[in-house]
C-alpha positions as CSV (number, residue, x, y, z in Angstrom):
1,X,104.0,111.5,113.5
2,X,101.4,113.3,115.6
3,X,98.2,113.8,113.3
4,X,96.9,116.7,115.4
5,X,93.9,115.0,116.0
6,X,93.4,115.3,119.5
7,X,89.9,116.5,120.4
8,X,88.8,115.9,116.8
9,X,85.1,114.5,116.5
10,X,84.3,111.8,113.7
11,X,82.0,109.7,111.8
12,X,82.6,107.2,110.1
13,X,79.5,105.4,108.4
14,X,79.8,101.0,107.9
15,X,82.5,101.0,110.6
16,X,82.0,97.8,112.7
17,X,84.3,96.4,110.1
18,X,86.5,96.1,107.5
19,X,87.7,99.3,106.5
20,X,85.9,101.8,108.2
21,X,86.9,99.8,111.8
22,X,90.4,100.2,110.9
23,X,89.6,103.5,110.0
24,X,87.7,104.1,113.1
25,X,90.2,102.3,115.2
26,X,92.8,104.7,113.8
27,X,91.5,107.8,114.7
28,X,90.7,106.5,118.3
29,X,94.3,105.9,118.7
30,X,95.2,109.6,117.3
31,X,93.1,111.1,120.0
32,X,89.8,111.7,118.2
33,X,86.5,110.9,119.7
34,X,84.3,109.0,116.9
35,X,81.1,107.8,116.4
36,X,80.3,104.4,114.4
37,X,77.6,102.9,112.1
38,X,76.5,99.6,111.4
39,X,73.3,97.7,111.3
40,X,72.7,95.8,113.9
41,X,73.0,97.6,117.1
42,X,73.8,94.7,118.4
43,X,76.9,94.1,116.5
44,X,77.2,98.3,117.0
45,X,77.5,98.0,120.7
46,X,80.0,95.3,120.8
47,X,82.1,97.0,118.4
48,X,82.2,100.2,120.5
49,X,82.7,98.6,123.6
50,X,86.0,97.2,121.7
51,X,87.3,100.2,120.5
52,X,86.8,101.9,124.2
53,X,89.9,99.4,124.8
54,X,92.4,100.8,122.2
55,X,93.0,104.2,124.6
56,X,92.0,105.2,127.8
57,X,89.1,107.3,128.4
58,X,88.1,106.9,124.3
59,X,84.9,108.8,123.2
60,X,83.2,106.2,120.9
61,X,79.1,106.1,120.3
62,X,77.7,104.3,118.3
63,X,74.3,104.5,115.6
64,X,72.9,101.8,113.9
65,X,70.9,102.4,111.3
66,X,71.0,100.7,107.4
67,X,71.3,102.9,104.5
68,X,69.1,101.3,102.6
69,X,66.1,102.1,104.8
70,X,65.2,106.3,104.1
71,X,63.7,106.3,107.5
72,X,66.5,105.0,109.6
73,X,69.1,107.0,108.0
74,X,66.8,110.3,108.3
75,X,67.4,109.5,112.2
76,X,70.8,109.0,112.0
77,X,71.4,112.3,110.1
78,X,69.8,114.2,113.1
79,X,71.6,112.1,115.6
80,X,75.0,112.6,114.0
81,X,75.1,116.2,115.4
82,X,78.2,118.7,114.2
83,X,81.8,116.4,113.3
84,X,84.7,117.4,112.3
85,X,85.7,114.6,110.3
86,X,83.2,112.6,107.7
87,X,84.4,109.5,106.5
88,X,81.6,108.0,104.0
89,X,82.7,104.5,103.7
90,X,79.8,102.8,103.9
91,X,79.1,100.5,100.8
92,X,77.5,97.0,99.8
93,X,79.0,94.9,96.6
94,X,77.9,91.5,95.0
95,X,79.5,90.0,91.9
96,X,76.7,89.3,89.3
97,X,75.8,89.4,85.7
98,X,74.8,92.9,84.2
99,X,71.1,91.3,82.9
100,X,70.6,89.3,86.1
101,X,70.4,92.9,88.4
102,X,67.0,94.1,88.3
103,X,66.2,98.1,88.8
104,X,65.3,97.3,92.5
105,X,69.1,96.7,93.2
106,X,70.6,99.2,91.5
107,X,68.3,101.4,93.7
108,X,69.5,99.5,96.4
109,X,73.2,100.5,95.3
110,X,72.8,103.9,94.4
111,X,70.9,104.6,97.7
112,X,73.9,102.8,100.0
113,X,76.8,103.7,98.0
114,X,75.4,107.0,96.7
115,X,73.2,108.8,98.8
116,X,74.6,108.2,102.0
117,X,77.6,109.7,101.0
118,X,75.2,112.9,100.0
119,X,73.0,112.9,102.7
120,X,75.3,112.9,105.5
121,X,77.7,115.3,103.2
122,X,74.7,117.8,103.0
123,X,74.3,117.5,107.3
124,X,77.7,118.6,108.0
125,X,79.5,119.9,105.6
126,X,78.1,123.9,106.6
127,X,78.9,123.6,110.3
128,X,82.5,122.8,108.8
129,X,82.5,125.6,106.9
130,X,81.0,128.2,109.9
131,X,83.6,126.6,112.2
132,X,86.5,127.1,109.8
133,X,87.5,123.8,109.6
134,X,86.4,120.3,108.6
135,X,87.4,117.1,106.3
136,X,85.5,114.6,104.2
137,X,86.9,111.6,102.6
138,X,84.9,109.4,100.4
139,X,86.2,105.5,100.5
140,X,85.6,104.9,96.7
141,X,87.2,102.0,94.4
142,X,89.7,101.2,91.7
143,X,86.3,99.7,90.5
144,X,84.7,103.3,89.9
145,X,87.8,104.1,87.5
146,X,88.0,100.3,85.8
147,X,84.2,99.4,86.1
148,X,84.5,95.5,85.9
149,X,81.8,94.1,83.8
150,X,80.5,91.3,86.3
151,X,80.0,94.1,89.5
152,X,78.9,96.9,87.0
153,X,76.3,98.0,89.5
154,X,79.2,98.4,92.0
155,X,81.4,100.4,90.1
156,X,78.5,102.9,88.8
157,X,78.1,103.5,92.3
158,X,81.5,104.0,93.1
159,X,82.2,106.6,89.8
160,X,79.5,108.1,91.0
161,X,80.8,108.9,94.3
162,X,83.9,110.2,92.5
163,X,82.1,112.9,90.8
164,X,80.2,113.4,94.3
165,X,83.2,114.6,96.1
166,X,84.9,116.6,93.0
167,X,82.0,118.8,93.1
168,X,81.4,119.1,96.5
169,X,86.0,119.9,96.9
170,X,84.6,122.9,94.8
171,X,82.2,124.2,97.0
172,X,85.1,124.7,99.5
173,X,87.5,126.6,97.9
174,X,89.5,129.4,100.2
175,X,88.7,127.3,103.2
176,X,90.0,125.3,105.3
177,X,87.5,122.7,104.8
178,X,88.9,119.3,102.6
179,X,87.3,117.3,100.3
180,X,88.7,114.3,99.1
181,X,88.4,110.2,97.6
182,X,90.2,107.5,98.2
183,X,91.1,104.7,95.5
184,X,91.0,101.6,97.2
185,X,92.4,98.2,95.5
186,X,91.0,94.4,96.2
187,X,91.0,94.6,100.0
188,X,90.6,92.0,102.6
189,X,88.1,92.7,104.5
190,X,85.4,90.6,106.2
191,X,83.0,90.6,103.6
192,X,85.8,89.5,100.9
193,X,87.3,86.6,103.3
194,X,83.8,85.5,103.8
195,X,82.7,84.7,100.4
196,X,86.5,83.5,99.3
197,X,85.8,81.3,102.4
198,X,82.5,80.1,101.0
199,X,83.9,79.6,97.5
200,X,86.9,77.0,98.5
201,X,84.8,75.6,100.8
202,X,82.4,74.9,97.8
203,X,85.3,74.0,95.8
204,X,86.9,71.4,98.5
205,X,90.1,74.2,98.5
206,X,92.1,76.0,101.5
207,X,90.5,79.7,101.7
208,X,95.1,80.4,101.8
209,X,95.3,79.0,98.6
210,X,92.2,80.2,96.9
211,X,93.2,83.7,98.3
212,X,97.1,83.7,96.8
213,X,95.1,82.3,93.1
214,X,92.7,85.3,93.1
215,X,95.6,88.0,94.3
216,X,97.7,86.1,91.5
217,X,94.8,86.4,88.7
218,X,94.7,90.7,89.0
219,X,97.5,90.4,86.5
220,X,97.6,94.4,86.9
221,X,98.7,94.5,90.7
222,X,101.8,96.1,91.8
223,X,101.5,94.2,94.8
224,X,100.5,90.8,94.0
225,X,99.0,90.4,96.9
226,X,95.4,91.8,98.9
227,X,95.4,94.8,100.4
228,X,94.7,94.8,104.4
229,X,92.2,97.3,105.4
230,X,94.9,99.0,108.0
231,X,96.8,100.0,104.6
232,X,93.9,101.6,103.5
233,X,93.0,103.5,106.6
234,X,96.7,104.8,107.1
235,X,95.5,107.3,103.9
236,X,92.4,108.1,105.2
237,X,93.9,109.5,108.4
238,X,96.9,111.7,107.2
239,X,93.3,113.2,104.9
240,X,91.8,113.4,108.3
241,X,94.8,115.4,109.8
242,X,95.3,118.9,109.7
243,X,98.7,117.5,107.8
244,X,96.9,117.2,105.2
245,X,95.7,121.3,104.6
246,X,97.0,121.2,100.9
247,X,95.3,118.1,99.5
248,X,91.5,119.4,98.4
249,X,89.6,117.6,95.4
250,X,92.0,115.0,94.8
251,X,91.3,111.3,94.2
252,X,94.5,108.9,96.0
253,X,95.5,106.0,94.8
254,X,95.6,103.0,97.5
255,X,95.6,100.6,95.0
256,X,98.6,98.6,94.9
257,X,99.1,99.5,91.6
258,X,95.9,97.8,90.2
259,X,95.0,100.8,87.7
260,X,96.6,101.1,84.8
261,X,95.3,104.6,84.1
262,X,95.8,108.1,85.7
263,X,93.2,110.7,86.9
């Protein structure tokens, strides 16, 4: 199915992986030029330089800057320029006991997970609504619906980002200008395979088998299984796509079933 992307412009902030590389990867392919954030600009370079690969003659730049620091993400705001497309995926996550995270890290959390989502919202979303046309899709979590109690910081954050985009879906009505959230489930991203890595290495265990017990334990899941970050990103790009004109303030489930509840 052509997405209509084709000369689309994009950003898509924590995208040199996980999600928001398959993401990024996947609106390459569909014709749209992108831009990418990470870190290191190291790490940012080599990524782009990859995704140039995936089509011939693909428009990808790359920022790096950390969310966390007010200064470098005041930069990137001005560098971003005018997109079409927003995706705020950027997002950090640790699992640790509610008394053990002091007020320094839930700063931390609520400026990553939070604020960037606001910040670069606030930079683009009026040249989307001048131009007559525009879309921003918040990667959220099954976590900001079912906060669990050992990543409570986490899935403040990620509630929080719920109500972020409701109310900003509102501010677009009679346009053609799309707000919307995406429920992710346990994904498998880098950052997850790294620490289930460390843990059955700690635990003398095959990262396999320590991955099928964990997928096995979310007694919840449809699935029964991780979800890969492609499966994610196919959602994000039909909300990307022009295909997508009659979906505004909605919150969509790519959860594999996980929640028991419905918004």
């Amino acid at each position: 199915m052509d997405l209509e992307l084709t000369g689309k412009r994009a950003f898509v902030s924590g995208s040199t992986q996980g999600i928001g590389l398959a993401i990024a990867a996947g609106l390459i392919r569909a014709g749209a030029a992108v831009v990418i954030n990470g870190r290191e600009e190291g790490r940012v370079r080599a990524v782009a330089d990859e995704l140039r690969l995936l089509s011939p003659g693909a428009d990808v730049r790359g920022i790096a800057a950390d969310f966390a620091d007010a200064g470098q993400v005041g930069r990137l705001v001005d560098e971003v320029g005018e997109v079409d497309i927003l995706v705020n995926n950027v997002g950090v996550f640790d699992v640790r006991p509610f008394g053990e995270i002091p007020d320094a890290e839930w700063q931390r959390y609520f400026d990553v997970n939070v604020m960037s989502g606001v910040r670069l919202s606030r930079r683009v979303i009026d040249g989307m609504l001048s131009r007559g046309w525009g879309r921003i899709i918040f990667i959220s979590s099954e976590s900001g619906v079912n906060v669990p109690a050992d990543m409570t910081h986490y899935g403040v954050t990620k509630a929080a980002t719920l109500a972020l985009a409701n109310g900003l879906a509102k501010t677009t009505r009679g346009t053609r200008v799309t707000v919307n959230s995406i429920l992710g489930g346990p994904t498998y991203s880098e950052g997850v395979a790294q620490a289930v890595e460390q843990i059955a290495q700690a635990q003398g265990m095959p990262a396999s088998d320590l991955k099928r017990a964990i997928a096995a334990g979310n007694t919840t899941s449809l699935l029964e299984r991780f979800i890969e970050p492609d499966e994610i990103a196919h959602l994000a790009l039909y909300l990307a796509s022009p295909r997508s004109s009659a979906t505004n303030g909605a919150a969509l489930r790519a959860d594999g079933g996980t929640l028991t509840t419905t918004l």
